[in-house]
C-alpha positions in Angstrom: -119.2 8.7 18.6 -120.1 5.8 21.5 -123.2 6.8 23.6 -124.7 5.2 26.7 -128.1 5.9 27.8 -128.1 4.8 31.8 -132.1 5.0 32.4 -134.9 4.4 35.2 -131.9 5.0 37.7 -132.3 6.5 41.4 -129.7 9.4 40.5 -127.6 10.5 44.3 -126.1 14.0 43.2 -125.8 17.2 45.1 -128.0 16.6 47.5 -131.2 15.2 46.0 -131.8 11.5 45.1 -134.1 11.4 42.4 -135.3 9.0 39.5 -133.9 9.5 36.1 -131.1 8.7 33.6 -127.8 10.0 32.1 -127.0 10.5 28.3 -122.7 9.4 28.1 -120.9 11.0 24.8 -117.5 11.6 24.0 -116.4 10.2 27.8 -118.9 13.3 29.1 -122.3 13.4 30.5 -124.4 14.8 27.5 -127.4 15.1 29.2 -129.5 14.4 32.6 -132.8 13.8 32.6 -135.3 13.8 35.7 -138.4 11.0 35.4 -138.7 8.9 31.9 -135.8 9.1 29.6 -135.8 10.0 25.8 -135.3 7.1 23.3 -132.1 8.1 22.1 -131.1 6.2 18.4 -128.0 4.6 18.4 -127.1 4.7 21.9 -126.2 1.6 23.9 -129.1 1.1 26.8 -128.7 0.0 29.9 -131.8 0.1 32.3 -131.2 0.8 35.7 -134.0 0.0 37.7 -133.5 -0.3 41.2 -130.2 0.7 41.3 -128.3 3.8 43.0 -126.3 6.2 40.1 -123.7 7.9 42.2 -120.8 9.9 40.6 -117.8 8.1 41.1 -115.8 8.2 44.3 -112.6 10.3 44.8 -110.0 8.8 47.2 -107.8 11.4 48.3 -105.4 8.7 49.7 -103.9 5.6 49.0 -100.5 4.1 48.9 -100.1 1.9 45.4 -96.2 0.8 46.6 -95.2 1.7 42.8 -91.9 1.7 42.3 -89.8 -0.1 44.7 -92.8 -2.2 46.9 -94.2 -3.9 44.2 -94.2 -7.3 46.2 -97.2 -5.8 48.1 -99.0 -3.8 45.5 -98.7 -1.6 42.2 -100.9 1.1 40.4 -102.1 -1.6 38.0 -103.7 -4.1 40.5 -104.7 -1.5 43.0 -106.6 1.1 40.3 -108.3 -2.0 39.4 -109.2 -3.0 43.2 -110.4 1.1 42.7 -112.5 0.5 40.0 -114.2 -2.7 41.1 -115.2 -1.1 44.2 -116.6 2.4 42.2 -113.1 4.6 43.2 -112.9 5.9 39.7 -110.0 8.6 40.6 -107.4 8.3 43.3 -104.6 10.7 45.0 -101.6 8.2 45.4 -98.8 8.9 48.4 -95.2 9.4 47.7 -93.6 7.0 50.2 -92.7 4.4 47.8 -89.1 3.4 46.6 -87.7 5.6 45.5 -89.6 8.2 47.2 -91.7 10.5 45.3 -89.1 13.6 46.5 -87.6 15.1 43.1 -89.7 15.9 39.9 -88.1 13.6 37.9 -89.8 10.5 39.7 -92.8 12.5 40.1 -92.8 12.1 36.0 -92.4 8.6 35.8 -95.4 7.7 38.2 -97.7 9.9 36.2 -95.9 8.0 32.9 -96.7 5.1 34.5 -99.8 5.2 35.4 -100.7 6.6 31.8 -99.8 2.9 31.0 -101.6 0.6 33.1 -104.3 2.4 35.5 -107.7 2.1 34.7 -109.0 4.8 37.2 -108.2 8.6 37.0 -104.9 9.3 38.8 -102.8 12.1 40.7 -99.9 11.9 42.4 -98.6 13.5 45.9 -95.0 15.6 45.8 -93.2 14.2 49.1 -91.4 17.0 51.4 -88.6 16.3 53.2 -86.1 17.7 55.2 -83.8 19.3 52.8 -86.0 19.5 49.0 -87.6 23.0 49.8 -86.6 23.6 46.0 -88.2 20.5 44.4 -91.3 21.1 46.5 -91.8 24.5 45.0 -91.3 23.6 41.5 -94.2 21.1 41.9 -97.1 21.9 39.0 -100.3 23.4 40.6 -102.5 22.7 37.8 -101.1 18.5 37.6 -100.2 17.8 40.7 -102.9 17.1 43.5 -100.8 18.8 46.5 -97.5 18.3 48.8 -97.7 15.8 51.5 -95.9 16.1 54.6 -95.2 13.2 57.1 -95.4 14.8 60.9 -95.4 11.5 61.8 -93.2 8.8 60.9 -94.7 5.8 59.4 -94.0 2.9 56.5 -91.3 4.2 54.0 -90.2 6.9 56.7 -90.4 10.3 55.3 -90.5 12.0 58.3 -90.0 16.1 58.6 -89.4 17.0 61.7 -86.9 20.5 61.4 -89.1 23.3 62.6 -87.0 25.7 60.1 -88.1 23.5 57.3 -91.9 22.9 57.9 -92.0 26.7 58.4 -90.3 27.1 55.3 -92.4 24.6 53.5 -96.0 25.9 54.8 -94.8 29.8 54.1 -93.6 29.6 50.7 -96.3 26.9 49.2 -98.9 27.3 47.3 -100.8 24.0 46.3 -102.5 22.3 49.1 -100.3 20.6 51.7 -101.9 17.6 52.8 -100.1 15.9 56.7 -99.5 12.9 58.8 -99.8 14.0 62.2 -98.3 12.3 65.0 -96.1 14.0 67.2 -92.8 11.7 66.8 -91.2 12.6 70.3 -94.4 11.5 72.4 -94.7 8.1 70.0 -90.6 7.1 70.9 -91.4 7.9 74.5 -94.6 4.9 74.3 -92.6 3.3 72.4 -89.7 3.2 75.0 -92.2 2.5 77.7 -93.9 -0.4 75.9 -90.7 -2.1 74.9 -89.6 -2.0 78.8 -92.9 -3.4 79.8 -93.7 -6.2 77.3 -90.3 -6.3 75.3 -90.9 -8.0 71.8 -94.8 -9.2 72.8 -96.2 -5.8 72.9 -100.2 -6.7 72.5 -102.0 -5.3 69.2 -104.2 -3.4 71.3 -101.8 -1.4 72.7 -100.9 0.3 69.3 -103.0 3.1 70.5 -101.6 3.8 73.3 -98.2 4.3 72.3 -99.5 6.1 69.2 -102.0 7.9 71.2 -104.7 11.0 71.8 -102.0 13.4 72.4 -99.3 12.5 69.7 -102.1 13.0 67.3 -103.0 16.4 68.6 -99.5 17.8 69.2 -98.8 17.1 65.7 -102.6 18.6 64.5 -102.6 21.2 66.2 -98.8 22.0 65.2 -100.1 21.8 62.0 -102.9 23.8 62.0 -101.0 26.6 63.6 -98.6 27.2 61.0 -101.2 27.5 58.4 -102.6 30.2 60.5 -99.8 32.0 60.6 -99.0 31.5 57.0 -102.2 31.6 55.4 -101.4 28.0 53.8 -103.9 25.7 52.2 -104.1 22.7 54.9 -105.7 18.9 54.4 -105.2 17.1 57.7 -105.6 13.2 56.6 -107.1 10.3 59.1 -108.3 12.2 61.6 -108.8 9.4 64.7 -109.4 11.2 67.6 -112.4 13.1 68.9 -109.9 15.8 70.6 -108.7 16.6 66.9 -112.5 17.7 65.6 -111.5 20.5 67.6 -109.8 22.2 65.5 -111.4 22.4 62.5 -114.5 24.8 61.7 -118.1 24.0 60.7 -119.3 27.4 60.2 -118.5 28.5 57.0 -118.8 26.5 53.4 -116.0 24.4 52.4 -114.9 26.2 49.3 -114.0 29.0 51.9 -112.0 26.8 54.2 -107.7 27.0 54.1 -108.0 24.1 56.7 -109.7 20.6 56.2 -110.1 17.3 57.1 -109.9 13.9 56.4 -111.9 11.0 57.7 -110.9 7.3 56.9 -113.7 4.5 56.5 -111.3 2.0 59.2 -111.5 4.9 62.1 -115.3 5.2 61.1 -115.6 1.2 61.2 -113.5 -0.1 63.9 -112.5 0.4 67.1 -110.1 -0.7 69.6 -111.9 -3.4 70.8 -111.1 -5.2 67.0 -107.5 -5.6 67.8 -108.4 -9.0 70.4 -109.6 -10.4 67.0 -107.7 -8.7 63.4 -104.5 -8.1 65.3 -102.1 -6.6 62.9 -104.9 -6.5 60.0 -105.8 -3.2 61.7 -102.2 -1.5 62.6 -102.7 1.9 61.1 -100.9 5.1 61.7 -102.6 6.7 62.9 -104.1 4.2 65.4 -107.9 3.0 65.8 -108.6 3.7 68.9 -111.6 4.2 71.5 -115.5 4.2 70.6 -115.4 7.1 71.6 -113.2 8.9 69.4 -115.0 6.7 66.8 -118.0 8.4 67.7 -116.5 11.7 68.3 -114.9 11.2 64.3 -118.6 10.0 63.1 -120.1 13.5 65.2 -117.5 15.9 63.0 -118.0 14.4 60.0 -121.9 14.7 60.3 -121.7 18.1 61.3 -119.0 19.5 58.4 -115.9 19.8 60.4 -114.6 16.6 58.9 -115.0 17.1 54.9 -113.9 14.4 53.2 -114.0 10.3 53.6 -111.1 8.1 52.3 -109.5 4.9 52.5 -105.5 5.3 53.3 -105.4 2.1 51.7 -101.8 0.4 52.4 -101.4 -2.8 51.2 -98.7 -5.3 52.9 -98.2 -9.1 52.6 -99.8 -11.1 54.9 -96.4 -12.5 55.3 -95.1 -9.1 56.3 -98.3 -8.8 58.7 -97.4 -12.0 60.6 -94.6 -10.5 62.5 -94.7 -9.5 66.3 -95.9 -5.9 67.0 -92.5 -4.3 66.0 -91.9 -6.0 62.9 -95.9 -6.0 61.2 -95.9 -2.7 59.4 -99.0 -0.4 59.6 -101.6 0.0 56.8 -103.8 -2.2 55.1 -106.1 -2.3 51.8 -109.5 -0.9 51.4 -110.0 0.9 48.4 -112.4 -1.8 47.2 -114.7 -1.7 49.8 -114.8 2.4 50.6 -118.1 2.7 49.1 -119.9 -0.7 50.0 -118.7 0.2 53.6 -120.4 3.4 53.7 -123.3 2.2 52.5 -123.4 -0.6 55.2 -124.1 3.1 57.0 -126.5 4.3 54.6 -128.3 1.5 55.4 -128.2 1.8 59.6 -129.4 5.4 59.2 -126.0 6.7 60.2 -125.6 8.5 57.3 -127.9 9.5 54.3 -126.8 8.1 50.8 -126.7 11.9 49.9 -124.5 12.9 52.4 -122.1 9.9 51.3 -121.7 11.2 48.0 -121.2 14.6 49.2 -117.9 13.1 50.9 -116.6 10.4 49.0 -117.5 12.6 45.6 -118.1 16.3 45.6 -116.5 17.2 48.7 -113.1 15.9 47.1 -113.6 17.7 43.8 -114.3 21.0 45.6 -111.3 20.8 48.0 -108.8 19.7 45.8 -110.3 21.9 42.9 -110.6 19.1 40.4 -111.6 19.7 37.2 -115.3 18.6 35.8 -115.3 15.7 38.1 -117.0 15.0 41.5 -120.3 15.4 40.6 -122.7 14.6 38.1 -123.2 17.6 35.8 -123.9 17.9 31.7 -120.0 18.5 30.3 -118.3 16.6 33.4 -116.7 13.6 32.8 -118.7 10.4 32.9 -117.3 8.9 36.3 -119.9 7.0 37.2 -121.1 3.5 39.6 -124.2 1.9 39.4 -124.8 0.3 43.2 -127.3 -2.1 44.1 -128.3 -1.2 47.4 -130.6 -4.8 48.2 -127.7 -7.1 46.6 -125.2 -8.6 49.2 -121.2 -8.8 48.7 -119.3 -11.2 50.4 -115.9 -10.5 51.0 -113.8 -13.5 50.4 -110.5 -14.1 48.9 -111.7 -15.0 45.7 -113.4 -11.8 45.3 -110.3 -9.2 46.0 -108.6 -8.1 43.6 -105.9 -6.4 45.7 -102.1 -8.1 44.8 -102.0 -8.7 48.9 -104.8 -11.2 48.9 -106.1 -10.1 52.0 -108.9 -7.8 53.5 -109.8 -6.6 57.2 -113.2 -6.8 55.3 -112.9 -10.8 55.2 -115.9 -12.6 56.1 -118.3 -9.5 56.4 -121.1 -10.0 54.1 -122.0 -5.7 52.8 -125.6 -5.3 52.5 -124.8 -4.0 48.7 -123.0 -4.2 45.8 -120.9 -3.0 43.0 -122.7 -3.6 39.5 -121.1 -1.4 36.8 -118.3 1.5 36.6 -117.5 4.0 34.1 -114.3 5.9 34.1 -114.6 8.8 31.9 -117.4 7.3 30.1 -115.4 3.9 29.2 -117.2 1.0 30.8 -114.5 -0.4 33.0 -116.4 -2.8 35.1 -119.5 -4.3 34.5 -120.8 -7.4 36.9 -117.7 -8.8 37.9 -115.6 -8.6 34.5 -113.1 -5.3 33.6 -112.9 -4.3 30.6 -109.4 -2.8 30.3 -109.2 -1.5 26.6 -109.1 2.1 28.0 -107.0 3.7 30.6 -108.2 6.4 33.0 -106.7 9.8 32.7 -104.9 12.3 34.8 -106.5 14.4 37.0 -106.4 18.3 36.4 -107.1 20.7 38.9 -108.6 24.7 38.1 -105.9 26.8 40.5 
């Protein structure tokens, strides 16, 4: 049996950052060790001075566009994106073509993702209007949770019967994981924008027609009917400050039924980007103000906001070219989560241990994955070896995205990316994949 000995590492886990090294066997961690490692015979060495050993990070959302969208994206290009940016598990979304609304083509996306993705991999169930009885006989132990569009957005899935999302969040038991926006307030901006600027509606005024209040309509909606039905709640890309509101920082997240998600773009940008990335950064839901940047960065910091992800939507840059009606919202990040948030790291905005805690742990508690998250002797080895003092620059040549493109273009991250294991396999290693070993599917202890 294969070992890896990673040694002379700064280890980031629960809380601590400590010198040390990590024993791999069998895909697992073996062993930990704290200051100078064993010699261990027979295992492959690799010595880690200077670098960062963080448990791999767990992206609770991204949008792969397999089947159906494959022109902008599939799971094989994007889990590689994943890996090459240290994502070594990922939650994928179920607006894709078809739509992820009946078991059956929840199957195949777990079949084919057992083919060709090298990360670790779950899949959302999609609710809809009328498939109460598919979205009950969803597995709890396979399936990562039920996510419910509030909001329309790309692939419209949108549930909007109040008999039905009573239904839904009453009789549910995995997690159910929403898009809010309030859909009447966003076709009354809409209305109003069309009347004032007709086809040239600005960029920048994506956030005013998807505004403060159609987020927290929807939110707060939301949020009420898990109250009243005790349901397990995961509201994703929170991007306004009046939102943080609603969620509570004063008991431990194990013991929360409602979370929140944070997305590296609304902790990045803000509305003054639009005059310069246009469409690259049409999300739904919208950047908007610094100060619901700052407002997002406040909740996150003090535990209201639990967990940071990417939403990473991939569209052509063809498709992204049209006027404000026709570019679709979303765009890809999932290889730059991790160098973005250690741009942070490296401001003081947030400690590197606290940046594991919500790309890594955080994830694995809430979503109750199995021995992953963290690192911890019998977990699986999902593990990234960062180099906090060596520069990436984002260029074309370095994506690895099917788009081609990146809002990240041109920055220059004050880190970088040097080697990835996914369940002990080395799947990256300075620049080069090696692809003899696909990740697995997540499990989840329910």
């Amino acid at each position: 049996m294969s070992q890896f000995l990673i040694k002379n590492a700064t280890i980031v886990n629960e809380g601590r950052s400590y010198l040390g090294g990590v024993l791999i066997e069998g895909g697992k961690i073996k062993d930990i060790f704290e200051g100078e490692c064993p010699a261990i015979e027979n295992a492959e060495a690799t010595d880690a001075s200077g670098l960062l050993l963080l448990p791999g990070a767990i992206d609770d959302q991204v949008h792969f566009r397999e089947p159906g969208l494959t022109h902008k994206a599939e799971i094989y290009t994007e889990a590689k994106a994943a890996v090459a940016g240290g994502v070594t598990s990922y939650m994928e979304m179920p607006n894709t073509n078809p739509q992820t609304i009946l078991q059956s083509e929840l199957e195949k996306k777990f079949d084919r993702a057992a083919e060709c993705s090298l990360a670790n991999h779950s899949f959302f169930f999609g609710a809809t209007n009328d498939n109460l009885d598919q979205v009950l006989a969803t597995d709890a132990n396979n399936v990562c949770g039920i996510k419910i569009f509030m909001g329309s957005s790309t692939g419209n899935m949108l549930v909007d019967n109040t008999e039905t999302l009573s239904n839904i969040f009453a009789k549910t038991k995995l997690l159910i994981a929403t898009h809010c926006e309030d859909e009447a307030a966003i076709r009354a901006n809409s209305a109003a924008a069309k009347d004032r600027f007709s086809n040239n509606v600005p960029f920048n005024y994506h956030p005013v027609i998807r505004n403060e209040e159609a987020c927290y309509i929807s939110s707060s909606k939301a949020v009420a009917l898990a109250k009243k039905h005790d349901t397990k709640l995961h509201i994703l890309h929170i991007s306004t400050a009046k939102e943080t509101t609603l969620f509570r920082n004063d008991i431990p997240l194990v013991d929360k039924r409602i979370t929140a998600e944070a997305c590296v773009h609304h902790l990045w940008f803000n509305d003054s980007y639009y005059d310069t990335k246009g469409s690259l950064i049409k999300w739904n839901p919208a950047v908007k103000s610094e100060a619901d940047r700052l407002g997002i960065w406040e909740a996150l910091l003090d535990n209201r906001i639990d967990v940071i992800a990417t939403d990473h939507a991939p569209h052509t840059m063809e498709e992204k070219s049209g006027n404000y009606w026709n570019a679709p919202s979303g765009s890809p990040l999932v290889q730059h989560s991790i160098l973005a948030m250690m741009d942070f790291v490296k401001q003081g905005k947030i400690t590197q241990e606290r940046m594991v805690e919500k790309m890594s742990h955080a994830v694995a508690d809430l979503f109750q994955i199995r021995n992953r998250g963290y690192i911890r002797k019998g977990y699986f080895a999902d593990l990234v070896l960062v180099d906090p003092n060596n520069s990436t620059d984002v260029t074309k040549d370095s994506l690895h995205y099917k788009c081609a493109w990146s809002p990240f273009e041109g920055h220059q991250f004050s880190s970088s990316i040097e080697t990835v294991f996914v369940n002990g396999h080395k799947a990256y290693d300075l620049g080069a994949f090696n692809e003899s070993k696909r990740g697995h599917a997540l499990t989840f202890s329910r």
